[in-house]
N, C-alpha and C positions, 0 to 999 in steps of 0.2 A: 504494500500500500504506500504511496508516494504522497505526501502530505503539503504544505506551502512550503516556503523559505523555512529552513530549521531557525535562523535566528527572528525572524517574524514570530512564528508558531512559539517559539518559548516566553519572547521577551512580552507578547498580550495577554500569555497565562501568569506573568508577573516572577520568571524562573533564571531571571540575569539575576546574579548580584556583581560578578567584577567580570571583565572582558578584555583580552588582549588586544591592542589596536592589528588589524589588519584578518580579522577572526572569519566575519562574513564573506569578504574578497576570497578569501582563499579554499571557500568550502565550495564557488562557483567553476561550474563545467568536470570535476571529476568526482569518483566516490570517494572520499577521507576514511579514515580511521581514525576515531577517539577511543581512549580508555577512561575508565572509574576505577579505584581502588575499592574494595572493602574487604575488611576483618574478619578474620572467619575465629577468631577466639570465641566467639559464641556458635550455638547450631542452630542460630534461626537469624534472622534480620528483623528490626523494627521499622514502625514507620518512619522513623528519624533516616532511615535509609530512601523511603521513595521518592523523594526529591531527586537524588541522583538516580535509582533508577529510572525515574519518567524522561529524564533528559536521555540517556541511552535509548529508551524507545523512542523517542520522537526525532532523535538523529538517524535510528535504523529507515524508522517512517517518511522520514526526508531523502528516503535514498542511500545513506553513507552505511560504516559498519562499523557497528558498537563491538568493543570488547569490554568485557568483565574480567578486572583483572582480580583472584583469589591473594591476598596476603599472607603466604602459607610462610615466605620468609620473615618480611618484617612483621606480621603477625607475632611472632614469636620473640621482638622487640618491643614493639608497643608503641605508638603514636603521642608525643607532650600534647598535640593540639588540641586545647578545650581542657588539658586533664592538670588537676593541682599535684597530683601525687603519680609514681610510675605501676601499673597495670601489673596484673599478677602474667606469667609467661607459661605458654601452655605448650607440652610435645608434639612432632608431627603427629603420630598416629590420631591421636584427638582433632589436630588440626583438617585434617587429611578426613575425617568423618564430617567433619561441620562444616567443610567445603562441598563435600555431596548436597548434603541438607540447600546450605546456600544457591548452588545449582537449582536443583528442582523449585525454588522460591524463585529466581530470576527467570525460570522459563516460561512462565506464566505474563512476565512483560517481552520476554524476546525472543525473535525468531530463529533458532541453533540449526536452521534448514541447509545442511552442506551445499544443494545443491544451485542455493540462491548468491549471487555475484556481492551480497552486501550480510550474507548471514553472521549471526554474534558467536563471538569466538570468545571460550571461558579458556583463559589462562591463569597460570598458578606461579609468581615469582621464584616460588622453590624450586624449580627447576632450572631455572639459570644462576640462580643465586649459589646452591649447594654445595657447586666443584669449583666454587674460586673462594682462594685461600684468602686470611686477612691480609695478607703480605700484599699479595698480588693486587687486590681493592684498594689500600693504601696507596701502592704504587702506580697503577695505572687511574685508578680515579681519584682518591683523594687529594693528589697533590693537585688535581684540577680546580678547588673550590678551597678559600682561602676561612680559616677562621672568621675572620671580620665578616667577610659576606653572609656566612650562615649565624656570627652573632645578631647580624642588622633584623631576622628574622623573629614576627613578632609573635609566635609561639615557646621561641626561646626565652625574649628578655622578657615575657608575661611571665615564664617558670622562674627565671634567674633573681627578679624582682620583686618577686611576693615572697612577703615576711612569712606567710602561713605556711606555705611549699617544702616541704623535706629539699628541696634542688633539683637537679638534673642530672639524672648519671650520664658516664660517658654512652649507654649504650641506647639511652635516648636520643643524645645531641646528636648522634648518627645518624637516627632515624632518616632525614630530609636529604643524608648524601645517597643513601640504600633506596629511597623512594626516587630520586632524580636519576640513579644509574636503571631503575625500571622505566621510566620514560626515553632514557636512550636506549638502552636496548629496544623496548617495541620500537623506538623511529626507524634503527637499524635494520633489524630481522622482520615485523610484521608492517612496516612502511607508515606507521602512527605517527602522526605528529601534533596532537590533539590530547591533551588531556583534560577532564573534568572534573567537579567534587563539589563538595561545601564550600561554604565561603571561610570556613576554618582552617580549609588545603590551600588556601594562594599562596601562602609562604615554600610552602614544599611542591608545589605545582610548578612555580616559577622559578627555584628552584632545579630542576629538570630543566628545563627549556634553556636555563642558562648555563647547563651541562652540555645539552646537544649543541649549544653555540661554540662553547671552546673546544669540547670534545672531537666535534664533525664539522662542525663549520656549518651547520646547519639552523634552521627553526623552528622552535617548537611552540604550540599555541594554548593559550590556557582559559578557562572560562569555568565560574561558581557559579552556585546556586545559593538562594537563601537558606541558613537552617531550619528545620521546623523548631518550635520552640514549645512552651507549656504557656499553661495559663498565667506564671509567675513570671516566666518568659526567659526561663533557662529552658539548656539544650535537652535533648530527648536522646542522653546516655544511658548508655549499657549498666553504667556503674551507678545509676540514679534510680530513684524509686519510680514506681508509675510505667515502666514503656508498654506500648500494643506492642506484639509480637503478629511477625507473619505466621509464625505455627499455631496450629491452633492446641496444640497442646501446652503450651505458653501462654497463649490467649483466644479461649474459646471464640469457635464463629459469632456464637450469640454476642458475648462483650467484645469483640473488633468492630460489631453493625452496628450495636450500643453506641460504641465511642463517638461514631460520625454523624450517628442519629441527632443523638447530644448536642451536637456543637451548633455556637451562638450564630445568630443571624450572619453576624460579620466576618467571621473566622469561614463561614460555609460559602461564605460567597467567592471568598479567598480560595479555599480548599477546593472546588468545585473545578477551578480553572486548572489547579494543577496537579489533582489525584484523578484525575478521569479525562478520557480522550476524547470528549464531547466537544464539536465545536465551537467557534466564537459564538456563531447565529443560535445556535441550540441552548447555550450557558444565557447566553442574553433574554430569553423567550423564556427561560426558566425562572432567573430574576425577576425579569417584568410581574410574570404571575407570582411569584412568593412577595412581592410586594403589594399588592391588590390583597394578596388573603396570609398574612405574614402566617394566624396561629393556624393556617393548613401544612404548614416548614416542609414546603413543595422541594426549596433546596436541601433541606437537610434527607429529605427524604428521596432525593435523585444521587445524594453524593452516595450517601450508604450503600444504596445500590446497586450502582458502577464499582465504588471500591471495595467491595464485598465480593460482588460476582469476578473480579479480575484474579485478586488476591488467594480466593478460595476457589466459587465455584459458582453456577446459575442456581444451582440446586442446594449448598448451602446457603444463597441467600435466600432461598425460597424457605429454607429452614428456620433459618435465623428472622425473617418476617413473622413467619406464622406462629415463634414462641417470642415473638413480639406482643402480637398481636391478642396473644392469650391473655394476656395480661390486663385485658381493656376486655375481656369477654362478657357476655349478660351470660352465658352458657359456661364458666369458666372450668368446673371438675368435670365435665363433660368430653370440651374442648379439650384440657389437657392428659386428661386423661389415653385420648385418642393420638398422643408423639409418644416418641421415644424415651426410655427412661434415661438415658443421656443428652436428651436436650433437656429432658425437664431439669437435671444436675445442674447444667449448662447455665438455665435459667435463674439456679436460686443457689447458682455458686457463692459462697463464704456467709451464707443465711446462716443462725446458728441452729443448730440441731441440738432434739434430744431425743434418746433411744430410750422406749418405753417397752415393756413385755404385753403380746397380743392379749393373754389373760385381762389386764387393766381394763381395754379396748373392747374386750366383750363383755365387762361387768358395769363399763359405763366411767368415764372421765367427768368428774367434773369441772367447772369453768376456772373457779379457783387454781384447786389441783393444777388444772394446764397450762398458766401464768405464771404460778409464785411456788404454791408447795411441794410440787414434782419435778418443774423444767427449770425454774429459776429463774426463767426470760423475765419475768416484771421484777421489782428487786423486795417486794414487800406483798403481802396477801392484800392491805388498802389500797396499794396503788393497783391493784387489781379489782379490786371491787368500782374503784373510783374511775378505773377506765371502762367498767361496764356498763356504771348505771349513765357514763357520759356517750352511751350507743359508740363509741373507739372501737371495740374489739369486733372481728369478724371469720369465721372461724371459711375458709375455702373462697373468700369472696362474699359470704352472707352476713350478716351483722346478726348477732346472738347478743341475749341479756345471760345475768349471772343464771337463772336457772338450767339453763343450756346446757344437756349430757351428750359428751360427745362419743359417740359408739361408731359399731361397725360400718355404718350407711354412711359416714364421712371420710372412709378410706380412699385416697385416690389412688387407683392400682392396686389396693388391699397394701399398703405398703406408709404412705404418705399425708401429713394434714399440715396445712398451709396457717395459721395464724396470722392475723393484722392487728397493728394496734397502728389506727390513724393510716395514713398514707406511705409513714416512712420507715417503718417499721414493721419488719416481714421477723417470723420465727418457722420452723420445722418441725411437728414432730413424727417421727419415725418407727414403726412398729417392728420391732424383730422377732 
């Protein structure tokens, strides 16, 4: 699929942050190759990654050929960029498993088709990196890049200059010469002369580029993307609390559709442009209408969508909707009754439970009992009386008073009973 101008197509999805002069000229009349770095220390990718993968897909989409380049060597050093402290360092064989992992999450945005003239090519730096000695790297590349140059780099003196920071070891300050000798090497061997990333990589980006100049005599081009960030508006690290995860055993399909469903007017309208391949005219006609009927959250509900169905599947979004959807049911121990007991988990993931024996269940629960004196969800037997006689409790979606026995006919699956108190407050209890 051939798309508009690649630097048109990203810069109206709002996907520039810095740009090499001379970037657009040169992507005119032949096919390029760009690469992205990522870390395969983990065995999954977050969304803090799909910024840089959307830019590889819509460079393959424009015609050119994305590579994925795996970090299996400097993986195994660790990146300062963004980090206060140096990263724990993980073996090949681990690494070498979380790079599979990383694959099959990357193919789901790219075309690995051999026998297309612009398909994406997954390389792994440990394989050029392994058989050259430090001797040899010293000698042939390091005397190429001068101390000073790689101190001017402002991922170094943010390490070198923070009072909080343990420092920099020597085999971080490396990092950006081992990341630059990968961007010559692919200019060398796979014809690349394009690198991509956050806007956190321009120092080691540029970096590279001014390897292949002294190196080859050559040019190398560079071009970020913004971070995603949180709501506090730090990054979305590995090493932070909080990330989606592309796995879903990391983070379930239900809370990755959650997450996007979620999001505020503003941030959707943002996200919209650049987690999904919809175009300008389609993004525009979607706004228009979420603004005529904002609380139908037309956008929120097109981004989940798209970034659901890419990410996972048609059919886990279709899953992740309809244990949505349960939620909002007039029909609900009916409705849920009728999915699976792994989405229903999915649904009332870190609810808190408690395990009751079926004997109780046939002899009749009372309302109390099932708040304070058994499960211990309310913190006091008054503050359970007081949320009953305030109609708060509702036992499956129905609203129950204190006289309320809860028996066998409120089993969902012969297994499950759903508790509310008010709207934000969800409890389990569980029959064994």
């Amino acid at each position: 699929m051939k798309s508009n101008n690649f630097i048109d197509e990203i810069k109206w999805r709002g996907m520039i942050h810095d740009i090499m002069p001379g970037f657009e000229d040169f992507l005119k009349g032949n096919i390029r190759s760009a690469y992205i770095g990522f870390d395969p220390t983990s065995n999954s990718l977050h969304i803090g990654h799909l910024v840089p993968i959307m830019l590889l897909a819509h460079f393959q989409r424009s015609g050119h050929r994305p590579i994925a380049l795996v970090g299996g060597a400097t993986g195994m050093i660790g990146d300062p960029s963004g980090k206060s402290s140096e990263r724990n360092l993980l073996d090949e064989a681990i690494l070498k498993t979380n790079q599979k992992q990383i694959k099959d999450q990357l193919a789901h945005f790219l075309d690995f088709d051999e026998s297309k003239s612009n398909a994406a090519l997954l390389l792994n730096n440990l394989e050029w990196m392994k058989g050259l000695t430090f001797l040899d790297f010293i000698r042939d590349v390091g005397k190429h890049m001068t101390v000073n140059y790689m101190m001017s780099k402002d991922s170094v003196k943010n390490r070198i200059s923070n009072d909080e920071a343990e420092g920099m070891s020597f085999t971080e300050f490396s990092y950006q010469l081992v990341q630059g000798y990968d961007f010559l090497y692919l200019y060398k061997n796979f014809d690349c002369s394009i690198q991509m990333g956050g806007s956190d990589q321009w120092g080691n980006i540029t970096s590279g580029a001014e390897l292949i100049r002294r190196m080859d005599n050559g040019k190398g081009y560079a071009l970020t993307c913004p971070l995603i960030t949180k709501s506090d508006g730090s990054k979305f690290g590995k090493t932070q609390q909080g990330n989606i995860w592309l796995d879903p055993k990391k983070t379930s399909v239900f809370k990755f559709y959650q997450y996007w469903l979620n999001t505020s007017d503003e941030d959707a309208e943002k996200h919209i442009k650049i987690f999904t391949f919809l175009t300008e005219e389609e993004i525009k006609k979607i706004a228009s209408e979420h603004k005529k009927a904002p609380h139908l959250r037309v956008l929120q509900k097109t981004l989940s969508k798209e970034i659901t169905s890419i990410v996972h599947s048609d059919e886990a979004y279709e899953n992740a909707l309809k244990a949505s959807n349960i939620l909002f049911s007039n029909n609900f121990k009916e409705d849920i009754e009728a999915i699976d007991e792994s989405i229903f988990l999915e649904i009332f993931e870190g609810v808190p439970q408690y395990e009751i024996e079926s004997s109780i269940i046939n002899k009749g629960l009372d309302m109390i009992s099932a708040l304070s004196n058994t499960t211990n969800f309310l913190q006091s037997n008054s503050e359970a009386r007081r949320a009953l006689r305030e109609n708060s409790i509702s036992i499956n979606k129905n609203k129950v008073n204190e006289d309320y026995l809860i028996d066998k006919k409120d089993l969902i699956s012969n297994k499950y009973i759903i508790l509310n108190k008010g709207k934000r407050n969800t409890y389990i209890i569980k029959v064994v």
